[in-house]
C-alpha positions in Angstrom: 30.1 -3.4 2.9 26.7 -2.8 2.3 25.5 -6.2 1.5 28.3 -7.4 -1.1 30.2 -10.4 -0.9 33.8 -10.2 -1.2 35.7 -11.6 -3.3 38.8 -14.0 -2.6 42.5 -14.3 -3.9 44.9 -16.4 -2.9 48.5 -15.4 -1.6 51.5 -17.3 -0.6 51.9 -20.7 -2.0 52.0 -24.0 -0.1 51.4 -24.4 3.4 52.0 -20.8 3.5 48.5 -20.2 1.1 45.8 -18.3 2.4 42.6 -16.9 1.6 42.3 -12.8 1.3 39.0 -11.1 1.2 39.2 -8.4 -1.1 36.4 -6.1 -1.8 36.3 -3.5 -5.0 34.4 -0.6 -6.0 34.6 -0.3 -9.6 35.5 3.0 -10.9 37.8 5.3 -12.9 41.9 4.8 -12.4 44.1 5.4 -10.3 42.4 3.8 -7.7 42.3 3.9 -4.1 44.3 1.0 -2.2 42.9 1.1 1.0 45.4 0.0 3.6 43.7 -1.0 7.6 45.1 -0.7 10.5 46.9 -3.9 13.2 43.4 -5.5 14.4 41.2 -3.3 12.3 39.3 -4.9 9.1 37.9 -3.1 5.4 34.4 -2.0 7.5 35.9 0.5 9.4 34.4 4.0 9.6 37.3 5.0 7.7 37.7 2.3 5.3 33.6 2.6 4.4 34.0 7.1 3.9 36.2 6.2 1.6 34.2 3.6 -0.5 31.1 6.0 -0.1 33.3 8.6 -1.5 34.6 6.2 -4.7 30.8 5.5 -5.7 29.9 9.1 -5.4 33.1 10.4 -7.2 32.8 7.3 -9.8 36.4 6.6 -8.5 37.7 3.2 -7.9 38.3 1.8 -4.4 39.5 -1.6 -3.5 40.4 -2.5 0.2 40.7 -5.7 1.8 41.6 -8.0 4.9 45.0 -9.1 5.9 45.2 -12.6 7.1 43.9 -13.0 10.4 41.3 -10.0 10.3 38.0 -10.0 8.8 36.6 -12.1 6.5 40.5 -13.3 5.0 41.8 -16.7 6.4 44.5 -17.5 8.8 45.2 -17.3 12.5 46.2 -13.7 13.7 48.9 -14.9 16.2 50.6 -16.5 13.3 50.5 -13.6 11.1 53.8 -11.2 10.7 54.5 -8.2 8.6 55.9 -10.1 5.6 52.8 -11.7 5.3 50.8 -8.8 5.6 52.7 -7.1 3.3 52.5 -10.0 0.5 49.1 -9.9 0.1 49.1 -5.8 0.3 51.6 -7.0 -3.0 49.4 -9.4 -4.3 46.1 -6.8 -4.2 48.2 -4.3 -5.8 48.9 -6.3 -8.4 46.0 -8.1 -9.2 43.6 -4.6 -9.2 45.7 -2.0 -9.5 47.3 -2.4 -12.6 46.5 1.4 -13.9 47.9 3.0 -10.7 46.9 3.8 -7.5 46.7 5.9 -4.6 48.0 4.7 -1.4 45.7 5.1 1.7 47.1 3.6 4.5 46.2 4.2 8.5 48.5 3.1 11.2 50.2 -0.4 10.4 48.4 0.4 7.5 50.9 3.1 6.5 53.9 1.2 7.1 52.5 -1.3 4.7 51.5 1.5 2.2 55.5 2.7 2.6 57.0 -0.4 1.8 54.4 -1.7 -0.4 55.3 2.1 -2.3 58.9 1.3 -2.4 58.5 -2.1 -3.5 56.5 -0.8 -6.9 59.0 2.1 -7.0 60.0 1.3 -10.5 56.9 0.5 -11.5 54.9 3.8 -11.9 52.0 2.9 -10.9 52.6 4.4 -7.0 50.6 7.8 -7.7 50.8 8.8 -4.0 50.1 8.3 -0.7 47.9 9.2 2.5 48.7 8.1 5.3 46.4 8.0 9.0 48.7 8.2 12.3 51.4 6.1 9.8 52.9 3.5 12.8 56.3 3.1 11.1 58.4 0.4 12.3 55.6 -0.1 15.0 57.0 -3.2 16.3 60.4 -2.1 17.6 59.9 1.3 18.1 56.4 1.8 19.2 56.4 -2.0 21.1 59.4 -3.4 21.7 61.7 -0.1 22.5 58.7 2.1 24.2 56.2 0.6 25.5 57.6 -3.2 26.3 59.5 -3.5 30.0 62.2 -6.2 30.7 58.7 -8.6 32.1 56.9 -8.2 28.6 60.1 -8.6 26.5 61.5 -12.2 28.4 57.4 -13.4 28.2 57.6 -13.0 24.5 61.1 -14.1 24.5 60.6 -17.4 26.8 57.1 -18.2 26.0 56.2 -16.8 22.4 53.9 -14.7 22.5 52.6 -11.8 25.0 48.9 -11.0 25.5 48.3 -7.0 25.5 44.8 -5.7 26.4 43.7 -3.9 23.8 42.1 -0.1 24.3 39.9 -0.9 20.8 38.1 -3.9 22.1 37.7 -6.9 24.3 40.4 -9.3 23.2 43.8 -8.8 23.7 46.6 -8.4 20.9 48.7 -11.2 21.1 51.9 -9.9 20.3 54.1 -12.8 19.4 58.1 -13.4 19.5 57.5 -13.9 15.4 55.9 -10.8 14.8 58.6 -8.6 16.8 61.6 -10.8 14.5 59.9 -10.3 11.4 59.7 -6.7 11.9 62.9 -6.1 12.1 63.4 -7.3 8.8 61.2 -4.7 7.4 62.5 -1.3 9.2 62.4 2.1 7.6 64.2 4.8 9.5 68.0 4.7 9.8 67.6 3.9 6.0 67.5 6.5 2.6 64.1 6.3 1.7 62.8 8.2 -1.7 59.4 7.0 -2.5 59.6 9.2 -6.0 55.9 10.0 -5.1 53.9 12.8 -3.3 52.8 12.1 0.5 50.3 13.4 2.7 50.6 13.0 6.5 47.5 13.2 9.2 48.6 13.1 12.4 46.3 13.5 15.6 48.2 15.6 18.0 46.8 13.8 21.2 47.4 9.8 19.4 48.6 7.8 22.6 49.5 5.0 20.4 50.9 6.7 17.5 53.1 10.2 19.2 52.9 13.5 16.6 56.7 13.3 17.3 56.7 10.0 15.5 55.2 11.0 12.5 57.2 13.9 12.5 60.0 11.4 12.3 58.7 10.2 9.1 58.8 13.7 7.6 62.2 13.8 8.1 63.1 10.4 6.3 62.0 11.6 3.2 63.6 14.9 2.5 63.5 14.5 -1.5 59.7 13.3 -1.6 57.2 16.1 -2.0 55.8 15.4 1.6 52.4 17.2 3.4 51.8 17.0 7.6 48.8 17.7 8.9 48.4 18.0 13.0 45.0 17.9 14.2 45.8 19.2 17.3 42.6 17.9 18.9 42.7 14.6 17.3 43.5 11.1 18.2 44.7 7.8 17.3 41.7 7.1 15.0 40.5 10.5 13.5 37.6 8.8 12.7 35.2 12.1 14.1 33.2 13.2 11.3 35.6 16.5 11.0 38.1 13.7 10.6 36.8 11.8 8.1 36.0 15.2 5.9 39.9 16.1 5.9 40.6 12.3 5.1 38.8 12.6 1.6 39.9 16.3 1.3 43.3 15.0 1.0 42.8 12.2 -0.6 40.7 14.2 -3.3 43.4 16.8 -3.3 46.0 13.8 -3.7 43.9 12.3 -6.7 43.6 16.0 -8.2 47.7 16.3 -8.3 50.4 15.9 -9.9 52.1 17.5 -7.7 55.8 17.0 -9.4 58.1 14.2 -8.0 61.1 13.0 -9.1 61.0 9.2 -9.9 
């Protein structure tokens, strides 16, 4: 983050409180809420194009850690969707208050979905671009498709199940908590309207991530204004430098809208 400290908000309250490092580019509004991936911190090569691109555009970036990544507190393995998604709430509100753009990448834009429904009323959604968007990952990228019967009764008898990871040397423990609280936060099968525009990059060779499941997504919001993008020789990251130019393309294009939406 080029030498600067983050800074630190609290979320939850209790013995649920932990510490989130939050790091913010000061600039003009809306800004750009930057949303990481499952694993994946706020100095990713995507995550740090898109701050270089706030300081040269004078535009505002904020992007921070969930619990259990990075620099934020908290234990991973006792992590779950509801609590990433609180503190996505509680950055949102805190330094966002003139709007924002939602960038999210892979868990990151299922958060940026429901953190753009949740604010629905509020106005202050301007859009969002979402990376290889992992919608409902956890039953329908884990539990449904890529769990067998041995992985499901581990996580079901002992708590937790220890996937190797392609992205680094420690596993991703997948726990029997973080499968249940999914489920309590699933978008498809449901009538979504975000009331904002969206813009969808999809890598046509993701393993983790299929086109067709982003594809899905399209479909689920046919009264959003909604752009798809297949990079037909991209991955699961699209973190190439040809990437990473059609990242802040769209999120340039996004910023330069309106596009109209209904709200």
């Amino acid at each position: 983050m080029g030498g600067q400290e983050p800074q630190f908000i609290q979320a939850g309250k209790g013995d649920t409180e932990r510490q989130i490092a939050v790091d913010v580019t000061d600039g003009g509004a809306p800004a750009v809420l930057w949303l990481s991936g499952f694993k994946s911190d706020m100095t990713g090569t995507k995550a740090e194009a898109v701050t270089e691109f706030g300081r040269r555009t004078g535009r505002a970036i904020v992007r921070f850690d969930y619990s259990g990544h990075g620099r934020s507190g908290g234990r991973f393995e006792e992590a779950c969707v509801s609590d990433w998604l609180e503190e996505a709430e509680a950055v949102f509100d805190r330094f966002c208050g003139s709007g924002a753009l939602l960038v999210g990448s892979s868990m990151g834009g299922w958060l940026a979905l429901l953190l753009a429904l949740k604010r629905r009323q509020s106005g202050l959604v301007k859009g969002l671009v979402l990376i290889a968007p992992a919608v409902d990952f956890t039953e329908e990228l884990m539990w449904k498709q890529r769990f067998n019967d041995d992985i499901r009764s581990a996580i079901l008898d002992k708590g937790f199940w220890a996937q190797p990871s392609d992205y680094g040397d420690d596993p991703y423990v997948i726990t029997r908590r973080l499968i249940e609280d999914g489920r309590k936060h699933l978008l498809f099968g449901r009538d979504l309207h975000l009331g904002a525009p969206v813009t969808i990059l999809q890598g046509a060779l993701d393993p983790d991530v299929p086109a067709s499941h982003a594809q899905r997504l399209v479909e689920a919001l046919p009264r959003d204004d909604v752009t798809f993008t297949l990079v037909p020789d991209g991955d699961h990251r699209l973190s190439r430098p040809q990437d990473i130019a059609l990242l802040l393309r769209s999120i340039e294009a996004a910023l330069a809208g309106p596009r109209h939406s209904d709200r």
